[in-house]
N, C-alpha and C positions, 0 to 999 in steps of 0.2 A: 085950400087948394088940394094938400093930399086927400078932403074925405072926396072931391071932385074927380080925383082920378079915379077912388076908389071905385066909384058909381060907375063912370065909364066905363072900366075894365069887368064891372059883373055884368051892365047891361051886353056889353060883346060876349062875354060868354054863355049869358042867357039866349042872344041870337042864334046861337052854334049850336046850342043844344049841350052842354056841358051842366052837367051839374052841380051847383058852388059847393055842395059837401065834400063832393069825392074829389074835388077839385083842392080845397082846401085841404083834404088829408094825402093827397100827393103832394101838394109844397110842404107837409110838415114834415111828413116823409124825407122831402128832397132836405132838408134844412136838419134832421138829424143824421144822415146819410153824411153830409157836410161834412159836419160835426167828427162823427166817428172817422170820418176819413182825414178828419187833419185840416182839413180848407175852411174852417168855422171857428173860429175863438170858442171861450167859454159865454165871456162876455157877450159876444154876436148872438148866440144862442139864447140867453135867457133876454139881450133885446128884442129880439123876433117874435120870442114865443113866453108861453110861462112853465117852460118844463125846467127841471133841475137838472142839469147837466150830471150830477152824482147818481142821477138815479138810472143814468143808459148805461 
């Protein structure tokens, strides 16, 4: 079911004309932005992504 959405949500942004890369590094952006600002666990953090929170 999740990879189902997954698909969904690039085909709508492939319609749009978004590009999944730059798209991708704006949420990883948003997600260590998060992060540093307090609104993101550490935990959260390395669930979402594979960065070490020690190393921001």
């Amino acid at each position: 079911m999740e990879q189902d959405a997954y698909e969904h949500a690039r085909q709508i942004e492939y319609q749009r004309g978004l590009d999944p890369k730059k798209l991708a590094q704006k949420r990883l952006n948003d997600l260590i932005e998060s992060y540093k600002n307090g609104e993101l666990s550490v935990e959260d953090l390395r669930l979402y992504t594979n960065i070490d929170p020690e190393s921001l």
